[in-house]
PyMOL Python script that loads the backbone (N, CA, C, O; Angstrom):
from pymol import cmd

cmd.read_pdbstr("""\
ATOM      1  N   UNK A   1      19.340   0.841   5.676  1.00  0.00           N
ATOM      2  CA  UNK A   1      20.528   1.260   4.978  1.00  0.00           C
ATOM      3  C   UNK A   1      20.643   2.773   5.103  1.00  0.00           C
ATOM      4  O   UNK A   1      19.705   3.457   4.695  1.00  0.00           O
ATOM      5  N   UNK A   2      21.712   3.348   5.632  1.00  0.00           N
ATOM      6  CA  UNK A   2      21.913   4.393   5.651  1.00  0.00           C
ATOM      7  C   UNK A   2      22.470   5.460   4.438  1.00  0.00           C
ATOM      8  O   UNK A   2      23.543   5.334   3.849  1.00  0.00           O
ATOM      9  N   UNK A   3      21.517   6.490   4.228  1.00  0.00           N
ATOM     10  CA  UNK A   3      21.789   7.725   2.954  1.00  0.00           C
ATOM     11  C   UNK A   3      23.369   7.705   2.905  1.00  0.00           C
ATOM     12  O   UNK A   3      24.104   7.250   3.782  1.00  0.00           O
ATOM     13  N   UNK A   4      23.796   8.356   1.564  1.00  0.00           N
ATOM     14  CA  UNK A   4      25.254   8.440   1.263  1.00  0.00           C
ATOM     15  C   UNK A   4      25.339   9.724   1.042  1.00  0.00           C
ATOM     16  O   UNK A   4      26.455  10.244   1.081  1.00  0.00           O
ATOM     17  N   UNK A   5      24.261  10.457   0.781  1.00  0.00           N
ATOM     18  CA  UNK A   5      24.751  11.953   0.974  1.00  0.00           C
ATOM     19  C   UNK A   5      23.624  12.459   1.285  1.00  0.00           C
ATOM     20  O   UNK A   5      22.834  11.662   1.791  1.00  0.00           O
ATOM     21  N   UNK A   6      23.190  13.776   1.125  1.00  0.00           N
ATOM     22  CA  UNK A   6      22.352  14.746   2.017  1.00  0.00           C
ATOM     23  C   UNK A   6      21.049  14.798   1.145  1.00  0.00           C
ATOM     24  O   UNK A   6      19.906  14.796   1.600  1.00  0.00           O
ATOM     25  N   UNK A   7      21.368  14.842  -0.059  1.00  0.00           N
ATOM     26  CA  UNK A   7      20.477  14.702  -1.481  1.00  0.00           C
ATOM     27  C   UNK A   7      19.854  13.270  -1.247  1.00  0.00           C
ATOM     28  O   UNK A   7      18.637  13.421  -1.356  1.00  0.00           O
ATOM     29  N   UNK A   8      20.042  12.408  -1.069  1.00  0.00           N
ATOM     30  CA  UNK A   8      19.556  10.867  -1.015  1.00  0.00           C
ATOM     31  C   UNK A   8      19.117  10.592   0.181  1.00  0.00           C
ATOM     32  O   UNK A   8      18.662   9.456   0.305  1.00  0.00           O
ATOM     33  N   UNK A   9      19.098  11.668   1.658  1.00  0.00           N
ATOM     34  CA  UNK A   9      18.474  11.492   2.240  1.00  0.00           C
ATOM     35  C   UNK A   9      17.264  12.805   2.269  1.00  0.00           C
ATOM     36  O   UNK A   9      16.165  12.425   2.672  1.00  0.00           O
ATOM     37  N   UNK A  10      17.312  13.554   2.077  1.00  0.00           N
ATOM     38  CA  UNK A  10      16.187  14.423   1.863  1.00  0.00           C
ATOM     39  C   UNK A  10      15.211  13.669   0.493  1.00  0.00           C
ATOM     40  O   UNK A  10      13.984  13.768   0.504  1.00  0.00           O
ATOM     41  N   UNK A  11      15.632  13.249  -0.149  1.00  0.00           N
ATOM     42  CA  UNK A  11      15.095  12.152  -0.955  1.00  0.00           C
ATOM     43  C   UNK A  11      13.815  11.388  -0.262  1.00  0.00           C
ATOM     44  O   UNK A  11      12.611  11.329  -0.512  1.00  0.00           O
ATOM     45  N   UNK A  12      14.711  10.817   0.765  1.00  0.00           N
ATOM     46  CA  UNK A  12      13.871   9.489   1.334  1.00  0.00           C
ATOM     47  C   UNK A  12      13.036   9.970   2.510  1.00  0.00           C
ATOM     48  O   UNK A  12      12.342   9.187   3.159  1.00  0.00           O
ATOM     49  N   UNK A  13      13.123  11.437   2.808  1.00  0.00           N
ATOM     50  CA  UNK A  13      12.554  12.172   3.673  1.00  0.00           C
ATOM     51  C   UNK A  13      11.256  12.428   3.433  1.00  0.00           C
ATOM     52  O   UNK A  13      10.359  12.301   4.266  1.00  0.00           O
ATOM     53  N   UNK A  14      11.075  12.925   1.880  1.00  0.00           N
ATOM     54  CA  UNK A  14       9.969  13.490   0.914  1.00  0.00           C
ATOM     55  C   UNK A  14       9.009  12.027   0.405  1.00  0.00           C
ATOM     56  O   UNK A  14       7.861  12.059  -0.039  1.00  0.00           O
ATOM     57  N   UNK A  15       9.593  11.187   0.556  1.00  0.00           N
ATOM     58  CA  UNK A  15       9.228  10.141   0.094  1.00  0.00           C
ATOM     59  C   UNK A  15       8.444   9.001   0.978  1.00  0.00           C
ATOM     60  O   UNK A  15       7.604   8.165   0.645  1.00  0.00           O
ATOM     61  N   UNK A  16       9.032   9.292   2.188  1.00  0.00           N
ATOM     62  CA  UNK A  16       8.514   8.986   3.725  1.00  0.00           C
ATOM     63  C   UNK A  16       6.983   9.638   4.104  1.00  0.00           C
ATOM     64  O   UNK A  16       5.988   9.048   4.526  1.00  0.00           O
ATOM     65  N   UNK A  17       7.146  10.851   3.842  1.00  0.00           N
ATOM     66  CA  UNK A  17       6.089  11.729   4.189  1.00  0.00           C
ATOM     67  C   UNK A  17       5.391  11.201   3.098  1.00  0.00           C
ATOM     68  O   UNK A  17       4.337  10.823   3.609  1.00  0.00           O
ATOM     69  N   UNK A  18       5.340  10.930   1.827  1.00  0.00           N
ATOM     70  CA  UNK A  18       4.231  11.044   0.950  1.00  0.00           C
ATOM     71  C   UNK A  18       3.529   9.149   0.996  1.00  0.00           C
ATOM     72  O   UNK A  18       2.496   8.758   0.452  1.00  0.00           O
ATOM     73  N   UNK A  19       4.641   8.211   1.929  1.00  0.00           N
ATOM     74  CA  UNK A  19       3.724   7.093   2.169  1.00  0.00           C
ATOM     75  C   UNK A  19       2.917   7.236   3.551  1.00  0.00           C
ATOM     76  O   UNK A  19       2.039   6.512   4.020  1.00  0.00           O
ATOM     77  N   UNK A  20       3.427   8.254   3.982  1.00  0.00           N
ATOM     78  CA  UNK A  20       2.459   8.268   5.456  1.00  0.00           C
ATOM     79  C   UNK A  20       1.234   9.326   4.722  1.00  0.00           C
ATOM     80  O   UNK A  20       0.061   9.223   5.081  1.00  0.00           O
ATOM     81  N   UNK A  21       1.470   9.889   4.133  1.00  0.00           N
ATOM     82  CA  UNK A  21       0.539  10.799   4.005  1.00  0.00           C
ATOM     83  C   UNK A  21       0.502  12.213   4.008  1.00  0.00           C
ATOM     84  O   UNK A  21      -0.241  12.874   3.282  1.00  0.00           O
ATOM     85  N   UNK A  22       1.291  12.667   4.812  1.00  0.00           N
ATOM     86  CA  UNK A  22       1.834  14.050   5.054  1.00  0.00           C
ATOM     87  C   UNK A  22       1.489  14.922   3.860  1.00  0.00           C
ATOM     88  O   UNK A  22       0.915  16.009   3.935  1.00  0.00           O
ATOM     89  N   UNK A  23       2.021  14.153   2.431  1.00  0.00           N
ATOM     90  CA  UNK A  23       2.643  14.932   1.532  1.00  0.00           C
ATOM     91  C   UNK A  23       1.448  14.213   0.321  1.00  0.00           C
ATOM     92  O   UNK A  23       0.933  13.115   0.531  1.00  0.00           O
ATOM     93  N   UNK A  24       1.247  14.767  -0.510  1.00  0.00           N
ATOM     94  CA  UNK A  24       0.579  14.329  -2.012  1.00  0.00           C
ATOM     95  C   UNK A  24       1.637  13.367  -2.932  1.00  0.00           C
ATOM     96  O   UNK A  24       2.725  13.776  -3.339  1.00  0.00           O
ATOM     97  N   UNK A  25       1.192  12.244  -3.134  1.00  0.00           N
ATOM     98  CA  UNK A  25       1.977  11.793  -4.107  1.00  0.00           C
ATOM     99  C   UNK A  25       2.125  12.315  -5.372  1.00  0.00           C
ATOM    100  O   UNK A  25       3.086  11.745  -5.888  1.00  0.00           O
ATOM    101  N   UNK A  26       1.845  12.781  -5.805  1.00  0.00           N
ATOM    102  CA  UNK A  26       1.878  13.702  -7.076  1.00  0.00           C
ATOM    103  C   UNK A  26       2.828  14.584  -6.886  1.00  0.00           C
ATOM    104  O   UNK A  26       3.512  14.838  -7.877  1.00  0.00           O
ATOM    105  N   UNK A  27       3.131  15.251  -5.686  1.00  0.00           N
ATOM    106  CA  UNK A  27       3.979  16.333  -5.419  1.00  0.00           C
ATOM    107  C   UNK A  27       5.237  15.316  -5.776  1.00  0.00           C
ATOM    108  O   UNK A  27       5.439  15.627  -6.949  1.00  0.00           O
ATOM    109  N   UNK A  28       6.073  14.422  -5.500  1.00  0.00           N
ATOM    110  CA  UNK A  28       7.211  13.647  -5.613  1.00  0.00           C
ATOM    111  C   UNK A  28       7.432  13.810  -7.005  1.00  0.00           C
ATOM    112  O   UNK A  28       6.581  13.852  -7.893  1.00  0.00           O
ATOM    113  N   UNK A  29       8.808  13.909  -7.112  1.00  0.00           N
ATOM    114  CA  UNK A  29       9.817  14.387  -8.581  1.00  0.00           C
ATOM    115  C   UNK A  29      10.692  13.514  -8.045  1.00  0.00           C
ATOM    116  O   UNK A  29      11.035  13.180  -6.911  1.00  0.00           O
ATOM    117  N   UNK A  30      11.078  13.115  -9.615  1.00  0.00           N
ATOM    118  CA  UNK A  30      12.679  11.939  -9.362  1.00  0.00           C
ATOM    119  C   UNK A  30      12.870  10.797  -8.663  1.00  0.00           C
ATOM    120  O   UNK A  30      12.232   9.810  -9.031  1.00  0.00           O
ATOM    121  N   UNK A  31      13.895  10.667  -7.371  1.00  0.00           N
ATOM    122  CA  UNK A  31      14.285   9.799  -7.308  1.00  0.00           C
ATOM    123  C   UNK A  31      13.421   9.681  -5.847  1.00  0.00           C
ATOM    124  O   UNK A  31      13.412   8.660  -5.159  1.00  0.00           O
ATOM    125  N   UNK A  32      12.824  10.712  -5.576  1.00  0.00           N
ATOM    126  CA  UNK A  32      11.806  10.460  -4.100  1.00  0.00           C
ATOM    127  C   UNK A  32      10.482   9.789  -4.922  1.00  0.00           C
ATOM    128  O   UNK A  32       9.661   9.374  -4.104  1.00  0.00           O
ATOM    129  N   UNK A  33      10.193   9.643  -5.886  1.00  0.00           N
ATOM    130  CA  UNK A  33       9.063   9.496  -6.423  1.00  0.00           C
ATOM    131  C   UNK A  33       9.543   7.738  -6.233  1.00  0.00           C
ATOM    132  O   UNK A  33       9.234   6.986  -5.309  1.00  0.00           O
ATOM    133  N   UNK A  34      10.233   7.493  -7.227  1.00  0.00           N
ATOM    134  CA  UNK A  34      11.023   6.145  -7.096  1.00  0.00           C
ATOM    135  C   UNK A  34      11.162   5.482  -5.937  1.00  0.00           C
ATOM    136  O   UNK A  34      10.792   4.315  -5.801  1.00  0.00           O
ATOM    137  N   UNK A  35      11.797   6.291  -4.864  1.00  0.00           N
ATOM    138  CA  UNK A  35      11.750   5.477  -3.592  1.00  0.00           C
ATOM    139  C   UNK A  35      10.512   5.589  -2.597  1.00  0.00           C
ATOM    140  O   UNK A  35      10.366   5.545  -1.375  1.00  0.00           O
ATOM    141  N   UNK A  36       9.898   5.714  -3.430  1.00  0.00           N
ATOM    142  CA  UNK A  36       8.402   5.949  -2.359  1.00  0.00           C
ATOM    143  C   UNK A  36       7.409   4.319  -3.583  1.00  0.00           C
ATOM    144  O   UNK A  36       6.450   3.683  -3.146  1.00  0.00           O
ATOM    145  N   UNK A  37       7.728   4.198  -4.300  1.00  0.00           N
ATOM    146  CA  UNK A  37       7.215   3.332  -5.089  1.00  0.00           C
ATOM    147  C   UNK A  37       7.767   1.900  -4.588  1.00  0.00           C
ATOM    148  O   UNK A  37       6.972   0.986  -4.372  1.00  0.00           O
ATOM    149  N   UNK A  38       9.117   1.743  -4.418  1.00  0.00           N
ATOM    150  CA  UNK A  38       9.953   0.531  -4.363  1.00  0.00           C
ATOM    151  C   UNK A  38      10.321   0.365  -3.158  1.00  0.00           C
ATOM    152  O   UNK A  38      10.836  -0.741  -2.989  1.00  0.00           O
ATOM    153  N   UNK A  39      10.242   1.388  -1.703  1.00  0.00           N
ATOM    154  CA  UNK A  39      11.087   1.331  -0.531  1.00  0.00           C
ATOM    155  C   UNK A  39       9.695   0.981   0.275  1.00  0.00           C
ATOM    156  O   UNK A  39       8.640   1.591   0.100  1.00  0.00           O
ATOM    157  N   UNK A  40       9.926  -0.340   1.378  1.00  0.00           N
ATOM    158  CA  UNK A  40       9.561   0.200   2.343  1.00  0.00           C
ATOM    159  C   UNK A  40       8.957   0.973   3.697  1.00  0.00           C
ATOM    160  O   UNK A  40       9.428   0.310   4.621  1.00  0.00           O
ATOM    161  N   UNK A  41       8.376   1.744   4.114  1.00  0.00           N
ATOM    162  CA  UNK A  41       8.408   3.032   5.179  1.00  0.00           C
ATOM    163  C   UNK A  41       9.344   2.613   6.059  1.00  0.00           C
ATOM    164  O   UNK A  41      10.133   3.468   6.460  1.00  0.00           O
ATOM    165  N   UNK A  42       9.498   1.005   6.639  1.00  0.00           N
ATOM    166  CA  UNK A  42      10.803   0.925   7.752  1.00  0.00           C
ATOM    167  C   UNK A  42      11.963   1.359   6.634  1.00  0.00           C
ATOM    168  O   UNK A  42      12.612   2.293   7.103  1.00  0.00           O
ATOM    169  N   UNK A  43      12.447   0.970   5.265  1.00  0.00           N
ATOM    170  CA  UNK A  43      13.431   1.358   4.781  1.00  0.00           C
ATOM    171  C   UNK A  43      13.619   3.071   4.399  1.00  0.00           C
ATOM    172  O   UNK A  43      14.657   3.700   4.195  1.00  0.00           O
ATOM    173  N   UNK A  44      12.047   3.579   4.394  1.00  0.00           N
ATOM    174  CA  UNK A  44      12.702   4.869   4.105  1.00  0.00           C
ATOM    175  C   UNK A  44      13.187   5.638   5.402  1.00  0.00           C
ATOM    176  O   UNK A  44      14.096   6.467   5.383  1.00  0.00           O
ATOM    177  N   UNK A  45      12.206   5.129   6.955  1.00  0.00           N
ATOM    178  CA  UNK A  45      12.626   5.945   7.707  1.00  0.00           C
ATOM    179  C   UNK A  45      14.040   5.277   8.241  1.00  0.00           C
ATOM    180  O   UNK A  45      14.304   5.595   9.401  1.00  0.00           O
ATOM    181  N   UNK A  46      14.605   4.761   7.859  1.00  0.00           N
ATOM    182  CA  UNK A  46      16.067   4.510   8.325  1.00  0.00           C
ATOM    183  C   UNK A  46      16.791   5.512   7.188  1.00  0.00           C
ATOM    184  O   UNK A  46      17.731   6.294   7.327  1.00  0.00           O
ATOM    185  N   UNK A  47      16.267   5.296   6.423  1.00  0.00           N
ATOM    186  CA  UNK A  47      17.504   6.045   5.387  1.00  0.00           C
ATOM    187  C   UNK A  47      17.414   7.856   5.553  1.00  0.00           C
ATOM    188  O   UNK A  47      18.366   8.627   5.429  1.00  0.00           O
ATOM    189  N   UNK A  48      15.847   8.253   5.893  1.00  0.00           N
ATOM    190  CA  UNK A  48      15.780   9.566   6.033  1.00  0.00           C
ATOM    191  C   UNK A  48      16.270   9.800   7.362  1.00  0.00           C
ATOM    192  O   UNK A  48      16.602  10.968   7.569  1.00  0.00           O
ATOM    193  N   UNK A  49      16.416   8.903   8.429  1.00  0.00           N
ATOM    194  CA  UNK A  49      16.958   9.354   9.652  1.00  0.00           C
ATOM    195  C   UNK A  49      18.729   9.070   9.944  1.00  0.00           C
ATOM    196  O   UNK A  49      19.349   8.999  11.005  1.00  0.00           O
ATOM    197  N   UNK A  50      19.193   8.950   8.494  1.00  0.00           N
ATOM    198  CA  UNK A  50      20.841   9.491   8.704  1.00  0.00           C
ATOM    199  C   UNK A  50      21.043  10.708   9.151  1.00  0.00           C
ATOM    200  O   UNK A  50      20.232  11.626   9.017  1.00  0.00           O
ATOM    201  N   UNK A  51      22.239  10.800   9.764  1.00  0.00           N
ATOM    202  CA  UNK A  51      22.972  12.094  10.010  1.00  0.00           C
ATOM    203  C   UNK A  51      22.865  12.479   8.953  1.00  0.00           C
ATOM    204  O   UNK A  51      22.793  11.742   7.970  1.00  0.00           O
ATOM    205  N   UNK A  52      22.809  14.457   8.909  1.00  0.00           N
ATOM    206  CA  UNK A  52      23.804  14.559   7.811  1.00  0.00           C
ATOM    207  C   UNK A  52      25.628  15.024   8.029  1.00  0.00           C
ATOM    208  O   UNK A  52      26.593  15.117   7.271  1.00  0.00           O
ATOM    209  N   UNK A  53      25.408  15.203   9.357  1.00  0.00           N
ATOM    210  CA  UNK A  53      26.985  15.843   9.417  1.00  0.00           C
ATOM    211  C   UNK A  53      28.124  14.888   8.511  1.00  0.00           C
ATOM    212  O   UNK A  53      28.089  13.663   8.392  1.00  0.00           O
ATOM    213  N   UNK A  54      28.763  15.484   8.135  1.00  0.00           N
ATOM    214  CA  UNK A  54      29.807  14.831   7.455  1.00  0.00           C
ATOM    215  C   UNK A  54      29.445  14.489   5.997  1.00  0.00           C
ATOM    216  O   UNK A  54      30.443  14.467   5.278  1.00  0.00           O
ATOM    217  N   UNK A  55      28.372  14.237   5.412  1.00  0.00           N
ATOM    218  CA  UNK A  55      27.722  13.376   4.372  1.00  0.00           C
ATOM    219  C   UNK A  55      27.800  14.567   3.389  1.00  0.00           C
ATOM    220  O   UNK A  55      27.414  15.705   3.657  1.00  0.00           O
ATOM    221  N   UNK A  56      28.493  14.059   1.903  1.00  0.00           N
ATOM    222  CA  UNK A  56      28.298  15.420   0.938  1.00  0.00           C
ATOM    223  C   UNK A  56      27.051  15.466   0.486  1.00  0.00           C
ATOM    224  O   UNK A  56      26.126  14.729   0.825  1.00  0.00           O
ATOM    225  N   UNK A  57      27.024  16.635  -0.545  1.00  0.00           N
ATOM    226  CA  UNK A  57      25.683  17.125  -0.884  1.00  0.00           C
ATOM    227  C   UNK A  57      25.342  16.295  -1.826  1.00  0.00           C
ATOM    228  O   UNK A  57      24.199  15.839  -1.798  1.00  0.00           O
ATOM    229  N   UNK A  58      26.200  15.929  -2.814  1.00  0.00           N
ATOM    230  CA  UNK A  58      25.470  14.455  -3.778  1.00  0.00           C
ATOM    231  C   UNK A  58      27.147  13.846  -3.652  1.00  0.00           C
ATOM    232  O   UNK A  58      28.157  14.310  -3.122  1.00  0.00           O
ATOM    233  N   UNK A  59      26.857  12.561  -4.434  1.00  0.00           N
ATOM    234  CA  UNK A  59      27.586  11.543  -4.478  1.00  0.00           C
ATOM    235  C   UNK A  59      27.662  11.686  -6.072  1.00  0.00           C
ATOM    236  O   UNK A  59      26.689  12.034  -6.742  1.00  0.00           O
ATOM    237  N   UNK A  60      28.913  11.382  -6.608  1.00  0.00           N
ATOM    238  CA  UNK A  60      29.075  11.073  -7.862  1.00  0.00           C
ATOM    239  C   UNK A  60      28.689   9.453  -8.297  1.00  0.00           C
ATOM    240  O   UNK A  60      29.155   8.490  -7.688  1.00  0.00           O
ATOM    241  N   UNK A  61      27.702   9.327  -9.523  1.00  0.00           N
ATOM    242  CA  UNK A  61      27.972   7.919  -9.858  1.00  0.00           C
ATOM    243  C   UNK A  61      29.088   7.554 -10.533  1.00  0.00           C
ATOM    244  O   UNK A  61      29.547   8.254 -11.436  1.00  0.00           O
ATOM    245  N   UNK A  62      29.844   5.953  -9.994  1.00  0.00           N
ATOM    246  CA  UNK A  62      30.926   5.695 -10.276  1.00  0.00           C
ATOM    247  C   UNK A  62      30.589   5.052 -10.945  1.00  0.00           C
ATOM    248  O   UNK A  62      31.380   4.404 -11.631  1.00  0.00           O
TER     249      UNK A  62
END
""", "prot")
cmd.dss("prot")
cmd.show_as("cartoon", "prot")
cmd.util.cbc("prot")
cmd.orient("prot")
């Protein structure tokens, strides 16, 4: 599934790295913390490998 804005994929970026290892899980805040718990690694690296051209910086919840 592809990110909806730039924030939700830098999200899944931080969150990617901290199931491979890259990164400390402890370091994760918010909603990368969340999607590193519930996603995936094939779901995060699809979502961290959206474009961002075009994509706003957050999305409003509707």
């Amino acid at each position: 599934m592809p990110a909806k804005s730039q924030a939700q994929q830098k999200a899944a970026g931080a969150a990617l790295a901290a199931k491979r290892g890259d990164i400390k899980k402890s370091d994760l805040k918010g909603a990368s913390k969340s999607m590193e718990k519930s996603m995936s690694e094939k779901e995060l690296d699809a979502m961290a490998s959206t474009k961002r051209k075009g994509k706003p910086e957050h999305v409003s919840k509707d």
